[in-house]
PANU-458272 format. One record per residue: residue in three letters; x, y, z of N, C-alpha, C, O, CB in turn. Coordinates in Angstrom, 1 decimal, always signed. Atoms other than C-alpha are relative to their C-alpha. Glycine has a CB too. Layout:
N
 res   n.c1   n.c2   n.c3  ca.c1  ca.c2  ca.c3   c.c1   c.c2   c.c3   o.c1   o.c2   o.c3  cb.c1  cb.c2  cb.c3
 ALA      X      Y      Z      X      Y      Z      X      Y      Z      X      Y      Z      X      Y      Z
...
//
This chain:
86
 res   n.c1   n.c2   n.c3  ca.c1  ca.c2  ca.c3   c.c1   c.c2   c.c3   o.c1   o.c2   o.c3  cb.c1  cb.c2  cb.c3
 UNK   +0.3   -1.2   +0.8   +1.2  +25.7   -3.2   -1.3   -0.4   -0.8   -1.3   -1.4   -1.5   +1.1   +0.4   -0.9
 UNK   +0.9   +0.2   +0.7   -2.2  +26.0   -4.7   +0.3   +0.3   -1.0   +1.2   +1.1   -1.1   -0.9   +0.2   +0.2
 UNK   -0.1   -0.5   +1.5   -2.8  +26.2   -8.4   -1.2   +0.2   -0.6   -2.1   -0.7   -0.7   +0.7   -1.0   -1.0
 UNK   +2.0   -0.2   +0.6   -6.1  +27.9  -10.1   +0.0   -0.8   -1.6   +0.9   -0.9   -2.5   -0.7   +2.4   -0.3
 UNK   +0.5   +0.9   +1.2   -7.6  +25.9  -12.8   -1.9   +0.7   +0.0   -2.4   +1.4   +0.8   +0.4   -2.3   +0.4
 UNK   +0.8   -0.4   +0.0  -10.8  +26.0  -14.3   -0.8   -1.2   -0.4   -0.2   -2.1   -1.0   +0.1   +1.0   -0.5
 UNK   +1.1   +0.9   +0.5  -14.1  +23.6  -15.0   -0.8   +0.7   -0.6   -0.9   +1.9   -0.6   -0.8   -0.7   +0.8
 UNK   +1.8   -0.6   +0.5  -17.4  +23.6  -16.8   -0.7   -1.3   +0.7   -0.3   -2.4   +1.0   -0.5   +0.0   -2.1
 UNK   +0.7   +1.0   -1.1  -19.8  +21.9  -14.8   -1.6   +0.5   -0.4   -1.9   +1.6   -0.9   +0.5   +0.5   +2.0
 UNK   +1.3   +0.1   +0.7  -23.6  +21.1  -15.8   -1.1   +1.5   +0.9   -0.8   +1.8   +2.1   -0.7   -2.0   +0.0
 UNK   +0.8   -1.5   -0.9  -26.0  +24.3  -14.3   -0.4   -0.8   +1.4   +0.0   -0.3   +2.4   -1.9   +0.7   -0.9
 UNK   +0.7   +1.0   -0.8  -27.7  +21.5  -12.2   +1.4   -0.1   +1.3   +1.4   +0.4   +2.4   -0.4   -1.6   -1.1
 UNK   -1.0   +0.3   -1.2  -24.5  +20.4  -10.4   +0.9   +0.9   +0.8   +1.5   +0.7   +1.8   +1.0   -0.9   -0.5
 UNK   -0.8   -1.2   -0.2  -23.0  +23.8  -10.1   -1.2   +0.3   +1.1   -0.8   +1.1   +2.0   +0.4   +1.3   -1.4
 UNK   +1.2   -0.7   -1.2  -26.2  +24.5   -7.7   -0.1   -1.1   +1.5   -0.3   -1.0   +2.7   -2.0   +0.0   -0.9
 UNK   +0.3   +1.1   -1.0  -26.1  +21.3   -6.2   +1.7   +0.1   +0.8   +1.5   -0.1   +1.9   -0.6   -1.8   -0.9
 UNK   -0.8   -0.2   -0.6  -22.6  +21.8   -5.0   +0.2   +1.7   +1.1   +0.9   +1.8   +2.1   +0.7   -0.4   -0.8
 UNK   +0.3   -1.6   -0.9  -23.4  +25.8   -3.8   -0.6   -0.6   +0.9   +0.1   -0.8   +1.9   -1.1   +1.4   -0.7
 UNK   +0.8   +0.6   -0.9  -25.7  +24.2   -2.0   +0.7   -0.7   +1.4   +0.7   -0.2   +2.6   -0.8   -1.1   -0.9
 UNK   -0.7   +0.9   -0.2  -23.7  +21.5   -0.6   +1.4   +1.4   +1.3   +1.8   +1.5   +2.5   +0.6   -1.0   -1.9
 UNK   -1.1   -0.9   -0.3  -21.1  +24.1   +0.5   -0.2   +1.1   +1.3   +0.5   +1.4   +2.3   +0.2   +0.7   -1.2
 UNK   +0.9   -0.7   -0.8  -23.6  +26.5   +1.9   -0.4   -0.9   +1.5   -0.4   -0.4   +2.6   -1.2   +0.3   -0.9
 UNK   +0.2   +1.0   -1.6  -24.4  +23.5   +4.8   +0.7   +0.0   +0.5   +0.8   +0.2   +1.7   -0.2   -1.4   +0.1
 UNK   -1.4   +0.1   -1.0  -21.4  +23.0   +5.4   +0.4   +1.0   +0.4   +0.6   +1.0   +1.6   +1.1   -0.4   -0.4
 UNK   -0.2   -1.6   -0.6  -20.6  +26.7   +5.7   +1.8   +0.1   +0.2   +2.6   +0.7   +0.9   -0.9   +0.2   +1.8
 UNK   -1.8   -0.4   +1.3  -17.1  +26.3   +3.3   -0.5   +0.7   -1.1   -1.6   +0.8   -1.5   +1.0   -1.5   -0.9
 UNK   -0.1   -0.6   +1.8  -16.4  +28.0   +0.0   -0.5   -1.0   -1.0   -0.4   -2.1   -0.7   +1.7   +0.2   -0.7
 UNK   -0.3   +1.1   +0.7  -17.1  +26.2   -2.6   +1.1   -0.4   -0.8   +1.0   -1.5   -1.4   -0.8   +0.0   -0.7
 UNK   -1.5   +0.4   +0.1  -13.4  +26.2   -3.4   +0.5   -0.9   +1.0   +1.2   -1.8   +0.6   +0.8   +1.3   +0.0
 UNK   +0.0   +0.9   -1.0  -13.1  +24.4   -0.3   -0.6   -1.4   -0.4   -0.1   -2.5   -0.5   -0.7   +0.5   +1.1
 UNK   +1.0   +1.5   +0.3  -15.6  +21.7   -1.1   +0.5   -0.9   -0.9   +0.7   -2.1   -0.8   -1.5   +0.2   -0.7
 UNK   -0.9   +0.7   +1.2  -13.9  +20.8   -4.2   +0.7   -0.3   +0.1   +1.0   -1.4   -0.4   +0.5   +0.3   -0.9
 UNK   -1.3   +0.7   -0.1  -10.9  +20.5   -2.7   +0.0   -1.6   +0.8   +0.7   -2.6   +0.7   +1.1   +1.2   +0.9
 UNK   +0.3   +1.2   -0.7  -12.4  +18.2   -0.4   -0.3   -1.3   -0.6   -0.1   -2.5   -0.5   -0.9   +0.2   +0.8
 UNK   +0.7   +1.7   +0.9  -14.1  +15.9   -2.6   +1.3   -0.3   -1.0   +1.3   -1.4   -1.4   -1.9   +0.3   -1.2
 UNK   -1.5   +0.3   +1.0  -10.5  +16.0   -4.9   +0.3   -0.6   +0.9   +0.0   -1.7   +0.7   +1.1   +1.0   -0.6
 UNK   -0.8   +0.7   -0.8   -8.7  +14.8   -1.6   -0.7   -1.1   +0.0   -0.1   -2.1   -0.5   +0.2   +0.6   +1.1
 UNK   +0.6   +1.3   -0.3  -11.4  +12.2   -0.6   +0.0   -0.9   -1.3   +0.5   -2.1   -1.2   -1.4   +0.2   +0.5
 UNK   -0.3   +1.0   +1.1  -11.5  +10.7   -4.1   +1.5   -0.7   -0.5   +1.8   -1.9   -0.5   -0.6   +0.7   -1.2
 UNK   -1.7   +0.7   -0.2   -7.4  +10.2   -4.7   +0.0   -0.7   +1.0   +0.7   -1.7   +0.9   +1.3   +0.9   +0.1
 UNK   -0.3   +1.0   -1.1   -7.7   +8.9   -1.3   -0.4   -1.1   +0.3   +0.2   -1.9   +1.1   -0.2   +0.3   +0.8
 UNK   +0.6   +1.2   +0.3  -10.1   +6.2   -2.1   +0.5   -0.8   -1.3   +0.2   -2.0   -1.5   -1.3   +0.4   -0.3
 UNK   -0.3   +0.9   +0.8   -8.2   +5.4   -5.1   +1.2   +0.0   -0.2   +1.7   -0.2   -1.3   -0.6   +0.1   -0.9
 UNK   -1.3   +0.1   -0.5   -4.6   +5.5   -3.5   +0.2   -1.9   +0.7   -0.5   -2.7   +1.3   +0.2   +1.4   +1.4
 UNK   +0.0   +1.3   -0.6   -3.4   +2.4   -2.7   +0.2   -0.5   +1.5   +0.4   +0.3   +2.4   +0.7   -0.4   -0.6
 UNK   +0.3   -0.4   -1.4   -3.6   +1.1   +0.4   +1.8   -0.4   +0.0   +2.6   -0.7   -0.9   -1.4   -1.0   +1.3
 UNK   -1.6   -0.2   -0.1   -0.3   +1.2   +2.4   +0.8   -1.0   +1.1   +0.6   -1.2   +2.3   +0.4   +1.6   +0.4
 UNK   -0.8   +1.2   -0.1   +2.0   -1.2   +2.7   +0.1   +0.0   +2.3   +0.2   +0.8   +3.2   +1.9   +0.4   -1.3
 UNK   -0.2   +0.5   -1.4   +2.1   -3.1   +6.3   +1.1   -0.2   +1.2   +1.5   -1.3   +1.5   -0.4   -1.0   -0.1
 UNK   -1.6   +0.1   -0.5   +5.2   -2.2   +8.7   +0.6   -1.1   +0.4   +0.1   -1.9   +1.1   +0.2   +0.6   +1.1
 UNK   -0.7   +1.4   -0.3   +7.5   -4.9   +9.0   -0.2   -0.3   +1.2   -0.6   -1.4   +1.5   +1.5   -0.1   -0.2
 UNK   +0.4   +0.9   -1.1   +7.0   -5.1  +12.4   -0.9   -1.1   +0.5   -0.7   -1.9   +1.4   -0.2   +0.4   +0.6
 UNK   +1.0   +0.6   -0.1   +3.6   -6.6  +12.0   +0.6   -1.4   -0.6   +0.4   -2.4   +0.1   -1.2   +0.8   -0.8
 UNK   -1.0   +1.1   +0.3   +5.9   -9.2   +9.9   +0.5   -1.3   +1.2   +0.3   -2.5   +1.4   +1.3   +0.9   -0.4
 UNK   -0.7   +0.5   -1.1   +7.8   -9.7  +12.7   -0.6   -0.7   +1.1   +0.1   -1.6   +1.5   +0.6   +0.8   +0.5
 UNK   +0.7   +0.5   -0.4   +5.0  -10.5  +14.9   -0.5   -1.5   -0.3   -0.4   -2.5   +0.5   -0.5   +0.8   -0.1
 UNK   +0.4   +1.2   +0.3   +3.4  -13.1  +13.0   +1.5   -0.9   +0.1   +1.3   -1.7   +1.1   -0.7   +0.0   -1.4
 UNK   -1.2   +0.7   -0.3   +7.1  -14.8  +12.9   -0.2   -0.3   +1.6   -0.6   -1.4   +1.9   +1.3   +0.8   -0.3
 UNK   -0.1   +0.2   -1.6   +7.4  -14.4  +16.9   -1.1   -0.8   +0.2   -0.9   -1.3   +1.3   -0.1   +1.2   +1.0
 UNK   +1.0   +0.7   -1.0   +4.0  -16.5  +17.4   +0.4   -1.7   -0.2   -0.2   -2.6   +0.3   -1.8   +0.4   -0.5
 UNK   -0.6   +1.4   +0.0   +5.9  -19.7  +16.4   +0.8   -0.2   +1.5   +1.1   -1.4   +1.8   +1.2   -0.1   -1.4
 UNK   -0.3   -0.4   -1.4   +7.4  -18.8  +20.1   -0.8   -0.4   +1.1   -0.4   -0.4   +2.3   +0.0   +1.2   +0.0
 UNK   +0.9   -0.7   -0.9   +4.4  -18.8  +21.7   -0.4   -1.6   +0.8   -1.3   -1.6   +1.7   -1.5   +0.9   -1.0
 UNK   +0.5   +1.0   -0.7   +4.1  -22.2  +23.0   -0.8   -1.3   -0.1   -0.6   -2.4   +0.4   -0.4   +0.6   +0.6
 UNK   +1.0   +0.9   +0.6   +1.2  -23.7  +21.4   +0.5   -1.2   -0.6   +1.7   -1.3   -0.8   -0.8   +0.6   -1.0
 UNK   -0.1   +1.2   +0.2   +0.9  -27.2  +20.2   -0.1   -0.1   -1.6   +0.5   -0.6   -2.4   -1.1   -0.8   +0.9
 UNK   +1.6   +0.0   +1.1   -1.8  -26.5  +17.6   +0.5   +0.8   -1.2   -0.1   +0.6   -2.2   -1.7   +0.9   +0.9
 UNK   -0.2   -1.4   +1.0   +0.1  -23.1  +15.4   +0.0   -0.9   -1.1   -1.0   -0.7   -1.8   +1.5   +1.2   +0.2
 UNK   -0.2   +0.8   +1.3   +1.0  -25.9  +12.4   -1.8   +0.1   -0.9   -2.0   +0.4   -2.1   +0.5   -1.9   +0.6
 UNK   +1.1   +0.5   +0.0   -2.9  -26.7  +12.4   -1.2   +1.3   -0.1   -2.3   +1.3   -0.7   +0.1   -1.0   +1.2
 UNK   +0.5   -1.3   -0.2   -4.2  -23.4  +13.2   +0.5   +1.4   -0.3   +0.0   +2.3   +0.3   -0.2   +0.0   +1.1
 UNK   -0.8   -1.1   -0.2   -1.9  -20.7  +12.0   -0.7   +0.8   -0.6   -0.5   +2.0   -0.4   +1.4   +0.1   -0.3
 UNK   +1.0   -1.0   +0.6   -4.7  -19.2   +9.6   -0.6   +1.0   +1.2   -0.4   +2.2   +1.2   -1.4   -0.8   -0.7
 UNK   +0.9   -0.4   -1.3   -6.9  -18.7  +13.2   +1.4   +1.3   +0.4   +1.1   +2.5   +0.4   -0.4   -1.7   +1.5
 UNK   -0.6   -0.2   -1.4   -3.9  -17.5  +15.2   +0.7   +1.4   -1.2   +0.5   +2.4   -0.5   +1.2   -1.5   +1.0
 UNK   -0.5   -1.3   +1.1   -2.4  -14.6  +12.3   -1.4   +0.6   -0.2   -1.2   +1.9   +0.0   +0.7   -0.6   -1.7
 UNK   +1.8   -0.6   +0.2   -6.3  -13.5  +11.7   +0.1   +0.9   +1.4   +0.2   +2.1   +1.3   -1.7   -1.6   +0.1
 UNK   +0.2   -0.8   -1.4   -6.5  -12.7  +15.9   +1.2   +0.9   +0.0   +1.0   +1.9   +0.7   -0.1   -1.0   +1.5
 UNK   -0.9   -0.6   -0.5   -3.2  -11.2  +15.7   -0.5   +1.2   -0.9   -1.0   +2.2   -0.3   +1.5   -0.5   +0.0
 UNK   +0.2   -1.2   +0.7   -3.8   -8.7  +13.0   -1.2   +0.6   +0.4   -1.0   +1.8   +0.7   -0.1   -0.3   -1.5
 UNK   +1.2   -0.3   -0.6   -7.3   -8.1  +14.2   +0.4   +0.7   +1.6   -0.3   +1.6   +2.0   -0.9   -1.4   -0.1
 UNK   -0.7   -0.3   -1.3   -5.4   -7.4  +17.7   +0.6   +1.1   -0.3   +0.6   +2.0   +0.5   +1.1   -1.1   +0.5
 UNK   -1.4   -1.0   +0.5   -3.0   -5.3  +16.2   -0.4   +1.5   -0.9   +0.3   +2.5   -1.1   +1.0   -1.0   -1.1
 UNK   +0.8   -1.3   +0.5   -5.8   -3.2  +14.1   -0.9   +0.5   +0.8   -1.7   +1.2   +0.2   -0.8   -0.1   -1.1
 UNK   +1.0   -0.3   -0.7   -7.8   -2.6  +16.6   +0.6   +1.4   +1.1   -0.2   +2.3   +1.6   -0.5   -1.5   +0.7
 UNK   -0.9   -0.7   -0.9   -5.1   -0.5  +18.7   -0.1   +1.4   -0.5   +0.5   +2.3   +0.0   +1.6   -0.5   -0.1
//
């Protein structure tokens, strides 16, 4: 459910967002809402990593290698990088 509220906004930026709005060829009720979403979303935290990814790194003690003791920085780095890339 939306909720109306109200600003004051400097003459300058009130044109520069008409503007802004006009390119895009939204409202400028739209625009706002956008740049409200994108900003909470930049300053949301990021979100937490599913246990399975957990579980993964566990399973590569499995995996055969000689070297994981010596290397397990390397070998957790490729997995996550493996695993964000999907």
């Amino acid at each position: 459910m939306k909720a109306r509220t109200m600003i004051y906004l400097e003459r300058e930026e009130l044109q520069a967002l008409r503007a802004e709005a006009r390119r895009a060829r939204i409202s400028l009720a739209e625009l706002l809402r956008r740049l409200v979403r994108e900003y909470l979303r930049e300053r949301s935290p990021a979100p937490r990593p599913p246990a399975s990814l957990y579980l993964k790194i566990v399973a590569m003690g499995a995996s055969g290698r000689s070297d994981v003791s010596e290397r397990h920085d390397d070998y957790v780095a490729a997995a996550a990088r493996a695993d964000h890339a999907r």
